[in-house]
C-alpha positions as CSV (number, residue, x, y, z in Angstrom):
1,X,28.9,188.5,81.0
2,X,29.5,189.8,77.4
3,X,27.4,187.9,74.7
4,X,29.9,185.9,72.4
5,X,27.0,186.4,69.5
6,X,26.8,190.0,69.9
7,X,28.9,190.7,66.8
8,X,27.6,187.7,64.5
9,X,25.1,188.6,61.7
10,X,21.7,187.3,62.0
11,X,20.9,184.5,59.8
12,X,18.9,185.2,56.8
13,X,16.7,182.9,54.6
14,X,18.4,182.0,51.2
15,X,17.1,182.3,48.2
16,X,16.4,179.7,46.3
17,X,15.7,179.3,41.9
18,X,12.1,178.4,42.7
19,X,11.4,181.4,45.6
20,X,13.5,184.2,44.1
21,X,10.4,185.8,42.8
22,X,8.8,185.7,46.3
23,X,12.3,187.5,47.8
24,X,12.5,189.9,44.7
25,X,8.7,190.9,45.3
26,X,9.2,192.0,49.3
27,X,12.5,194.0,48.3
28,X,10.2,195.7,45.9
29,X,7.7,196.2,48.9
30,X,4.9,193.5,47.8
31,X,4.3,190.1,48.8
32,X,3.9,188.0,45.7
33,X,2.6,183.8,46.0
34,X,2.6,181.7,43.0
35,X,-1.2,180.1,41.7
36,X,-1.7,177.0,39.7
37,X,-2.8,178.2,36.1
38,X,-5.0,174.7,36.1
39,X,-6.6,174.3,39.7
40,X,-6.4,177.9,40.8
41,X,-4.8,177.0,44.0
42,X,-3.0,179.6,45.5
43,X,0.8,178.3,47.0
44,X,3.3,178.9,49.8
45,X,6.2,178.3,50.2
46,X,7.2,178.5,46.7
47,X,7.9,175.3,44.7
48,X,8.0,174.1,41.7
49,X,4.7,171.9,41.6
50,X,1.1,172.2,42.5
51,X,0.3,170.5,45.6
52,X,-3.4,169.7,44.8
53,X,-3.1,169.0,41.1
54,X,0.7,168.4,40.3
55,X,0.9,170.7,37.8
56,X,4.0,172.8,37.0
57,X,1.9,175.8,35.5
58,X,2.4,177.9,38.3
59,X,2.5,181.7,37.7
60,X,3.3,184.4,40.3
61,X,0.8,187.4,41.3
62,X,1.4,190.3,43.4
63,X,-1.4,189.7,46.2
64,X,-2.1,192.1,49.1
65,X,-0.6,190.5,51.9
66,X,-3.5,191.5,54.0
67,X,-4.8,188.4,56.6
68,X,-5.7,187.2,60.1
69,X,-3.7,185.7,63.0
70,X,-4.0,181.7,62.8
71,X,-2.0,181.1,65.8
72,X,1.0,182.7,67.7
73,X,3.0,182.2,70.5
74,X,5.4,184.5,72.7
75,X,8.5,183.4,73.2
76,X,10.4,185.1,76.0
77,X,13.1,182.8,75.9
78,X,15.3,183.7,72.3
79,X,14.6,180.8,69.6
80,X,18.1,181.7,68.5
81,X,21.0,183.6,70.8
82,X,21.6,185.9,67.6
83,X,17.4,186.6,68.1
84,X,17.8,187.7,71.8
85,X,17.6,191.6,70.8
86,X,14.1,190.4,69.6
87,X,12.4,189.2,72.6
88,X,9.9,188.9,73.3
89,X,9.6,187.1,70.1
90,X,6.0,187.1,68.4
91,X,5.9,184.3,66.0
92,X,2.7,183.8,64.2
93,X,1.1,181.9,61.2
94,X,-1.1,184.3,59.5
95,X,-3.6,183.2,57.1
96,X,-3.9,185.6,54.0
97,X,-6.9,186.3,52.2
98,X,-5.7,183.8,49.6
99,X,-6.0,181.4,52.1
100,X,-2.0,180.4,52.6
101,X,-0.3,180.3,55.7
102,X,2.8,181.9,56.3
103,X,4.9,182.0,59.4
104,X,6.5,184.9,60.6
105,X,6.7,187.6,63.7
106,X,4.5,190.4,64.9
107,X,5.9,194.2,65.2
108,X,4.1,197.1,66.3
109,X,1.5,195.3,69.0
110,X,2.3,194.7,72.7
111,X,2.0,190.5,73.1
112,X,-0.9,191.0,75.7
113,X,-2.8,192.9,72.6
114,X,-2.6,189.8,70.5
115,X,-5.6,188.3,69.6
116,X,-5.9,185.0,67.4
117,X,-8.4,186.3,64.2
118,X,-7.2,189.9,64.3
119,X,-6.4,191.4,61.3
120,X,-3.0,191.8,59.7
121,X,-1.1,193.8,57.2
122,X,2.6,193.4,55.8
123,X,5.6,195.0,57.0
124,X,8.4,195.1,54.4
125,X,11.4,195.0,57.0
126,X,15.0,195.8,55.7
127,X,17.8,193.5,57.4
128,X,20.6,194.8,59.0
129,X,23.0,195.5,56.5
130,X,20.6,195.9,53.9
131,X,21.1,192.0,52.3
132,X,17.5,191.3,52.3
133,X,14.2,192.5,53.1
134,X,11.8,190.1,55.7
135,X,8.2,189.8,55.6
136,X,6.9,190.3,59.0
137,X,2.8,192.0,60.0
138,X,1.7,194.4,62.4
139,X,-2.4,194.6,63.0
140,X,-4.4,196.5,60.5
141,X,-4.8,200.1,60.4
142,X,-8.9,199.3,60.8
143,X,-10.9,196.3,61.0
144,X,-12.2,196.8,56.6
145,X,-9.1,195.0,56.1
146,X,-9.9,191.4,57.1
């Protein structure tokens, strides 16, 4: 039986006024999060306020994008039927060394060598078509980066 999604774009993540700087920054191959100028809290997912102080001083910073696994699962069942070229599908949180968490997938590591506190780096992945650019992680070339 033929797959009726087979010719349908994925979806991709629209950019918003507040997290355009966050898009802008992985096209440009770096993962930049915003920090309150008066707590020093570091933020994701982009917004326009502080979440521990209120404040609207935020300012954005390249950061490394460098982290560990929080928590992952393996979906072998697609999330999405325009995802089913992805499975099985690696979702994770990762906790960067800023302390943020961010969900996305894993690439490069075979799901039975996932390990919950293993150290990540950023992949800068280009979508199909070129429209966008994903943040997704693959582990860390040696264990100095956690």
């Amino acid at each position: 039986m033929a797959n009726p999604f087979e010719d349908m774009p994925k979806p991709l993540p629209a950019a918003t006024e507040t997290s355009t700087p966050f898009w802008a920054g992985l096209r440009e191959g770096e993962v930049r999060l915003q920090r309150c100028d008066d707590c020093g809290r570091w933020i994701f997912y982009p917004r326009s306020n502080c979440p521990g102080c209120l404040s609207n001083e935020l300012a954005w910073h390249a950061v490394s994008g460098r982290g560990v696994l929080h928590t992952f699962t393996v979906a072998h069942q697609p999330t999405n039927p325009l995802f089913a070229d992805e499975t099985p599908q690696k979702l994770a949180i990762v906790e960067l060394v800023e302390g943020v968490h961010v969900p996305s997938t894993l690439v490069d590591v075979a799901p039975d060598a996932i390990e919950i506190g293993m150290a990540l780096e950023p992949v800068f992945e280009t979508t199909e078509g070129g429209e966008g650019v994903l943040l997704r992680f693959r582990p860390a070339a040696s264990e100095e980066n956690r």
